[in-house]
C-alpha beads as a LAMMPS data file, in Angstrom:
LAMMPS data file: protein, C-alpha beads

93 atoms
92 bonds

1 atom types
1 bond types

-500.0 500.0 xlo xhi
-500.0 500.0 ylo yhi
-500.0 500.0 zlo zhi

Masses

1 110.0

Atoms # bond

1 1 1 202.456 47.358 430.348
2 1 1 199.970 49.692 429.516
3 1 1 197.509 47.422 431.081
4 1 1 199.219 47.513 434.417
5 1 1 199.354 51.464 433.906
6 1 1 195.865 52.261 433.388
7 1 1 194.891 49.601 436.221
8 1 1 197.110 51.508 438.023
9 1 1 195.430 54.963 437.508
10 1 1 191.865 53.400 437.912
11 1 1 192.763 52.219 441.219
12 1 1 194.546 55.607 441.979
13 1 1 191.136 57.418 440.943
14 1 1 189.442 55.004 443.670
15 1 1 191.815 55.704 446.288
16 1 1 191.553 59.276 446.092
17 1 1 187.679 59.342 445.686
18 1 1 187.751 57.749 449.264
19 1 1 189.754 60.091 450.615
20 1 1 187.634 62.478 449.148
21 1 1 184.848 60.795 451.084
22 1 1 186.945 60.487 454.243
23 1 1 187.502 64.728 454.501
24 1 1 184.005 65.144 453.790
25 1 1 183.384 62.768 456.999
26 1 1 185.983 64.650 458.962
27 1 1 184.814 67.869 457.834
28 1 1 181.183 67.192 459.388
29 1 1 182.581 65.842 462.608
30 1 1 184.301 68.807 462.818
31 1 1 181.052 71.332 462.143
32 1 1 179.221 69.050 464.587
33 1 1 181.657 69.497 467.110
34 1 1 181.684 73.175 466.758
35 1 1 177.876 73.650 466.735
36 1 1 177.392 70.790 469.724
37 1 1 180.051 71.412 471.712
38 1 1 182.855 68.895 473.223
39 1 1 181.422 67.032 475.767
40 1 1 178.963 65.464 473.357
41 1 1 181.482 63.842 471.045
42 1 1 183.392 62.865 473.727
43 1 1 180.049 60.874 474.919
44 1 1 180.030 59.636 471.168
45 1 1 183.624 58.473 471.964
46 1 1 183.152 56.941 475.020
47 1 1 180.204 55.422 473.338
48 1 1 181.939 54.065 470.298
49 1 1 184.939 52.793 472.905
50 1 1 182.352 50.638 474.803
51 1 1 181.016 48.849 471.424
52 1 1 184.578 48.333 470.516
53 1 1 185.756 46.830 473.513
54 1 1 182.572 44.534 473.595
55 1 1 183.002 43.696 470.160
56 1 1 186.617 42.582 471.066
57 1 1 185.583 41.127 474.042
58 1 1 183.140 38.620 471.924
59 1 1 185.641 38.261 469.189
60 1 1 188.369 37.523 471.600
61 1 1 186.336 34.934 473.837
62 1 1 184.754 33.020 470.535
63 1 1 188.154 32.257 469.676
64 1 1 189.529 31.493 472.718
65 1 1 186.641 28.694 472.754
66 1 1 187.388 27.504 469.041
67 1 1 191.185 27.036 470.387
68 1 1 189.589 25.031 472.744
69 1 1 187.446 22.929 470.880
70 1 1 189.785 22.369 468.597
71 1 1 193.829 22.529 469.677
72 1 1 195.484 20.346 467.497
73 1 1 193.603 22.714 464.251
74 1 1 194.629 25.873 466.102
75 1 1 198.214 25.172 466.884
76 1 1 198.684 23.869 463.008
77 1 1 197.277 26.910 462.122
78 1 1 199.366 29.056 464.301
79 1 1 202.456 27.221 463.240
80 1 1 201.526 27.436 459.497
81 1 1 201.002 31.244 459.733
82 1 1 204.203 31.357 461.900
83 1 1 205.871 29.901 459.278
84 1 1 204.605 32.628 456.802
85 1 1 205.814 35.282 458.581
86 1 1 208.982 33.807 459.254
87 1 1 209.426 33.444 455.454
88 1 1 207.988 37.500 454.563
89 1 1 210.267 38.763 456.867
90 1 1 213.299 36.611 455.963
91 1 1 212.736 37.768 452.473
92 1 1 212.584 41.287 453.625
93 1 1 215.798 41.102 454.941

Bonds

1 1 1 2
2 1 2 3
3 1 3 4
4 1 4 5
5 1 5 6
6 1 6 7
7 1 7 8
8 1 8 9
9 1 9 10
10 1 10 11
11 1 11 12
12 1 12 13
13 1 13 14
14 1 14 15
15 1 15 16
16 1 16 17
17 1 17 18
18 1 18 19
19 1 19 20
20 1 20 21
21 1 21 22
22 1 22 23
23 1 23 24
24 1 24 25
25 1 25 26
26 1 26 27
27 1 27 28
28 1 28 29
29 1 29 30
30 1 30 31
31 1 31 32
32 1 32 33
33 1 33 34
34 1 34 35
35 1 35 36
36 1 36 37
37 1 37 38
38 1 38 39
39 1 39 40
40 1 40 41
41 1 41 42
42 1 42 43
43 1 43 44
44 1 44 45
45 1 45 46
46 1 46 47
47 1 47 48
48 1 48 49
49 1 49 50
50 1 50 51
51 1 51 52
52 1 52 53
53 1 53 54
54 1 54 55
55 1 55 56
56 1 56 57
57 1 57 58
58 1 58 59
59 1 59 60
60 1 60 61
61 1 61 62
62 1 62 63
63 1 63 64
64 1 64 65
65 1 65 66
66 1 66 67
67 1 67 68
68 1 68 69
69 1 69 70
70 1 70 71
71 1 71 72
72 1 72 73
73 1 73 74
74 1 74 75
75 1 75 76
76 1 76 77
77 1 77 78
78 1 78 79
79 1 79 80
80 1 80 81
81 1 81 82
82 1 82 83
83 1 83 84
84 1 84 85
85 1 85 86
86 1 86 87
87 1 87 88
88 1 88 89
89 1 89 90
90 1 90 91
91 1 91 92
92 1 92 93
């Protein structure tokens, strides 16, 4: 029990030393967005968006061509995680 507890705080301790991390991120956005101005993060965003959706895009059609390759693998695999989720959300209930 104690075990559990102090694996508990230890993982607690992580946690919040990420958020720590994470305000210290947000807190420099913001001062960069003060001293540069808005139109310049939202070129960061719209920057950021563009990677993303081309990331997606790749992501998206390299599966789409594994399904292909392989459809009996995928729809076992489909049905097997269906399956899962059927079962975590029966249990939830």
């Amino acid at each position: 029990m104690a075990e559990q507890i102090d694996a508990d705080i230890s993982a607690l301790r992580k946690d919040l030393g990420q958020m720590r991390a994470d305000f210290v991120k947000l807190s420099d956005t913001l001062q960069h967005l003060g001293r540069h101005g808005v139109s310049e993060a939202l070129d960061k965003v719209a920057g950021s968006a563009g990677r993303t959706r081309d990331t997606i895009q790749k992501g998206g059609q390299s599966l789409i061509d594994e399904i292909e390759e392989r459809p009996v693998a995928a729809a076992v695999v489909a049905f097997i995680a269906g399956m899962v989720l059927a079962a975590l959300f029966a249990r939830r209930s």
